[in-house]
N, C-alpha and C positions, 0 to 999 in steps of 0.2 A: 346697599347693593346686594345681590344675589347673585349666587353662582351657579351655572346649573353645569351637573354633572353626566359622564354620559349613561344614556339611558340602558337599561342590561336588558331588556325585554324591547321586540319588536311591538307596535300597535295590533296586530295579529294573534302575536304570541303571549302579550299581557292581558289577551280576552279570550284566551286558550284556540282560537282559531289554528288551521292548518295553514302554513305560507301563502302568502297573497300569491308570488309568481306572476306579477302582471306583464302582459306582453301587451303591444301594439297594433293588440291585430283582435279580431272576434276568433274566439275558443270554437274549432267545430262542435255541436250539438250530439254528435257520436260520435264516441273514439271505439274506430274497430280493434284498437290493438285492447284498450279496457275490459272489450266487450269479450274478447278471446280472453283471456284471461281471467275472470269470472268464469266461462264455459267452464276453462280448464280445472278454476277451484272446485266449481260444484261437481264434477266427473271423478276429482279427489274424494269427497267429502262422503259420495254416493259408493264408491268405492267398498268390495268387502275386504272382510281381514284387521275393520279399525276396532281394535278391544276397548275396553274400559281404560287399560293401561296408558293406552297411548293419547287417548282421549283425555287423561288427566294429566297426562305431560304435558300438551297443547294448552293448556290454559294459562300454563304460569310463560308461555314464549306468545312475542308480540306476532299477530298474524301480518301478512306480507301482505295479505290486501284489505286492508280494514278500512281503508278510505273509500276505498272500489265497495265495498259491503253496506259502509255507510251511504255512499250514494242512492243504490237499489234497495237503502231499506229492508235488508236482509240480515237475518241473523244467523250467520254462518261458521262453520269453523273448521278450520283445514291445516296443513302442514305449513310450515315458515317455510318450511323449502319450496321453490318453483322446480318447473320441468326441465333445469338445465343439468348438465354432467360435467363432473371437474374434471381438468383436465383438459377441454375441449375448445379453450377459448384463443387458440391458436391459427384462425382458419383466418385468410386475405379476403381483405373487406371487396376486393374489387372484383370476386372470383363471384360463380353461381350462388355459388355458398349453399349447395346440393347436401355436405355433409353438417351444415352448422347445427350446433346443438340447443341453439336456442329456438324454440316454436314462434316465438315474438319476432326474432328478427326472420326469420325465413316468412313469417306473413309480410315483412317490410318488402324484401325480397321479392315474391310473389303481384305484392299491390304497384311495386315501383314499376315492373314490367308489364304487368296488366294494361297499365293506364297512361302515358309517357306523356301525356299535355301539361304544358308546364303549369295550370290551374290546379289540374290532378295530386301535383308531384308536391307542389306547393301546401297543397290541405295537408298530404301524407305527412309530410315533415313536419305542420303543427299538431297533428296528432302524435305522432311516435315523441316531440319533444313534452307533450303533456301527459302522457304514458311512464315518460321517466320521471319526472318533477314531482309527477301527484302522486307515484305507488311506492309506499313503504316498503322496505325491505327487498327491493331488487339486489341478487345476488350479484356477486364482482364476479365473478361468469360469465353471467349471463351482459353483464357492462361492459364485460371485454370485448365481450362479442358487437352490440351497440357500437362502441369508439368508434372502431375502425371504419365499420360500415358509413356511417353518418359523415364522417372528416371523409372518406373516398368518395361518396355520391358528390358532396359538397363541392368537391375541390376539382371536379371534372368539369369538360366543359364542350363534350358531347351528346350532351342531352337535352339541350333547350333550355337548360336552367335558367331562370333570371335570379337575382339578387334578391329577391324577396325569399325564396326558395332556399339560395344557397345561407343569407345570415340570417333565417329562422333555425336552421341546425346549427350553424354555430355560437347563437348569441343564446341558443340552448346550451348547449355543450359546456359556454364558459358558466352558466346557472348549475348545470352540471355539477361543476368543483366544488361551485361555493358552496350546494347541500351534501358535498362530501370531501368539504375540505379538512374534516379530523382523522381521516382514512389519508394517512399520509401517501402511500405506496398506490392507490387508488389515484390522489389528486396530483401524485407528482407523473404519472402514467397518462391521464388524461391531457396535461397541460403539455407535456414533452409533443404527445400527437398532436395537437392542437396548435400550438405553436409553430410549428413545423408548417403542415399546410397554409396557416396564416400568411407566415412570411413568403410564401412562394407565391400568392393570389397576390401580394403586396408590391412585389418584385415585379411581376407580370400584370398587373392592372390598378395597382395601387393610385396614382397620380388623376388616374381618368375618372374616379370613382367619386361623387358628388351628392350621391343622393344619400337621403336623412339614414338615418343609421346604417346605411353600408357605407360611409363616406367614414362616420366615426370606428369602426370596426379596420378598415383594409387603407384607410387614411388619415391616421389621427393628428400624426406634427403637422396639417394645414390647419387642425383646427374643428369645431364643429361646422358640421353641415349649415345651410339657410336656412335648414326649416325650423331643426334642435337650437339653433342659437339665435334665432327669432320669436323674440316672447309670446307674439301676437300671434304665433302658427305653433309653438308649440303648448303652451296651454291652452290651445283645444287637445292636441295629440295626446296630454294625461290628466284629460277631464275626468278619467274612471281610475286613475292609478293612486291608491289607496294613501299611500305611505308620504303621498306629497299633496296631499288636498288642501290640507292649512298652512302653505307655504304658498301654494297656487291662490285661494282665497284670500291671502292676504299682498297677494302681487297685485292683484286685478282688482283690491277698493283700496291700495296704496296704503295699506297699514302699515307702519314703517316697527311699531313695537311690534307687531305681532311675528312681522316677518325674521327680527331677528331672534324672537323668543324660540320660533317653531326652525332655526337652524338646528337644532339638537333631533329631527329626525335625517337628518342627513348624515350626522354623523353614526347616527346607529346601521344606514346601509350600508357601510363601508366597514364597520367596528368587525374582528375579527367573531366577537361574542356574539356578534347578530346577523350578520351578513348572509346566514344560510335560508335565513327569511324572506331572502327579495328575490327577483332576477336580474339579470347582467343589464338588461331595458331599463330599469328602474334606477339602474345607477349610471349610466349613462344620461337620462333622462336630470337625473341627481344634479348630473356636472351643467348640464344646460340652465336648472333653475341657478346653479351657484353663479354662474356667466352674468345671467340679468340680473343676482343683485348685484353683483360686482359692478357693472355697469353705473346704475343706481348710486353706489358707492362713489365709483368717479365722475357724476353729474352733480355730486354732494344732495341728491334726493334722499337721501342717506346717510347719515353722519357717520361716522367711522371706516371702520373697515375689519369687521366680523365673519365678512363672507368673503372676504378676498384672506386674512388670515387662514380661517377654515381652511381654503383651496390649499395654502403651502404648507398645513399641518399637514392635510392628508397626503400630499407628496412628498415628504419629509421623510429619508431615509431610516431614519434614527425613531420613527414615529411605528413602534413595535404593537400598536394596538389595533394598526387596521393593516387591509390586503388589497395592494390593488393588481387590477391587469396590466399589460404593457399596454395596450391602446389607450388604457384608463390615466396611466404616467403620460404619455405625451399629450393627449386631450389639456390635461391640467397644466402644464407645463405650459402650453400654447397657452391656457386662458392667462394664468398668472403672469406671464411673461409680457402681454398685452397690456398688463394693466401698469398704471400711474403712480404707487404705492411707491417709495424710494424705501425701500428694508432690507435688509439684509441677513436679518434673523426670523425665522418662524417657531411660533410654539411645536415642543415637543409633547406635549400631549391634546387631550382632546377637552380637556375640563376649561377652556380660559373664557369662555365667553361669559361676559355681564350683561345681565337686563335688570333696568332701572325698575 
């Protein structure tokens, strides 16, 4: 028998890639907020006044856009610092934001009013949420400034929004944490705002809310949505989603070894060690594959019940290795609670799985 342990590297991160970050949606093809940002390094870069000295400080500090550098195939070199000013990250997300000191969010500002058709508003929001995800070294400044804005657009409901619109910012926001959840004062900041707005969209429209991942987001103790806890509709939905390919391949030719081998990449999107590798989509996504095999489980298509322990490892109080959200606790709660398993104890860690 073999035991497999959990894994300390993401599939991304053990082939030195950048975070998958996969969402549910097509990436726009220009991110204006990128594309500013770039402007702004190279206006740095071109800048007089930079000596020798300064230039060999910058070498040994990580640049803030070296993903953004990488992209354009440029080999550029600028200040770790952006155009933000401390201090400044004080301003109401809901206001003009005439004095905000961030250049990034006043183009958010700028673009959100420009264009107000919910198609518009909808791209903006998956650009600014891949602006944040994909650029290193964004200053807690300039984030402060971000929060507010994003949870106040969001959580309005004078604008036309629809639900696509409004849980693309926040199912960013909760990706948000997870890539700066060792920034405690940061992720304890973030989640306080976030939470906050949640529970009032919850309170106010929670019950009515049905559709695939705004249903798991603003309604989780019914359970997942039709579409997420429908095998047959949601493995189309993460045909492209990296970190669950060989769990999906092995649902869809009924490999029953393969499928419990490849439970140990589930456990690493939730593991605290790795978590910063995915998005909030993908674990979500996570809890839908754990559904169908649980399912499988109790049709006995499945001998045991590896994926249904799994489920009450990860909600296991006492289970100090992984992090989850509150929608992410009652999702689970609901699946395991459905299930047939007569137990009363779950593993406390994440290492118990055997494959023959």
């Amino acid at each position: 028998m073999k035991t497999t342990t959990l894994t300390e590297q993401s599939r991304d991160a053990a082939l030195g890639r950048a975070p998958s970050y996969w969402h549910p949606y097509a990436i726009p093809s220009e991110n204006r907020f990128i594309k500013q940002a770039q402007k702004a390094q190279e206006q740095k870069a071109s800048a007089p006044g930079r000596n020798r000295g300064q230039k060999q400080s910058q070498r040994g500090q990580k640049s803030v856009f070296k993903w953004i550098t990488n992209i354009f195939r440029k080999n550029r070199r600028g200040n770790s610092k952006d155009e933000t000013a401390p201090g400044t990250s004080g301003q109401t997300a809901g206001s003009a934001d005439k004095g905000t000191a961030s250049p990034m969010v006043q183009l958010f500002n700028d673009l959100f009013q420009k264009d107000k058709k919910p198609e518009a508003h909808f791209k903006l929001a998956q650009e600014a949420v891949e602006y944040l995800l994909r650029t290193p070294g964004v200053r807690q400044e300039e984030l402060s400034e971000w929060v507010p804005k994003l949870i106040d657009v969001g959580s309005e409901n004078g604008h036309g929004h629809n639900l696509e619109f409004r849980s693309t910012l926040f199912y960013g926001l909760h990706t948000l944490v997870l890539k700066h959840y060792a920034n405690d004062v940061l992720r304890r900041s973030i989640l306080s705002q976030l939470n906050k707005a949640l529970e009032g969209i919850r309170t106010d429209f929670g019950p009515a809310i049905v559709s695939e991942w705004d249903k798991e987001l603003y309604n989780p103790s019914s359970g997942l949505s039709k579409k997420i806890g429908n095998w047959k509709q949601l493995k189309d939905i993460i045909t492209y989603e990296p970190s669950l390919k060989d769990l999906r391949i092995g649902l869809n030719n009924k490999n029953k070894a393969s499928i419990i081998q490849n439970l140990d990449y589930i456990k690493t999107i939730f593991a605290i060690s790795t978590m910063r590798n995915y998005s909030a989509e993908t674990r979500v996504a996570s809890i839908g594959v754990l559904s169908e095999i649980i399912k499988q489980e109790n049709s006995e298509h499945i001998k045991g019940h590896a994926a249904l322990e799994l489920a009450l490892s990860l909600k296991d109080p006492e289970n100090t290795e992984v992090f989850l959200f509150d929608h992410e606790k009652k999702l689970l709660e609901s699946l395991t609670a459905q299930s047939n398993l007569r137990t009363s104890k779950s593993p406390k860690r994440l290492d118990f799985l055997e494959v023959n």
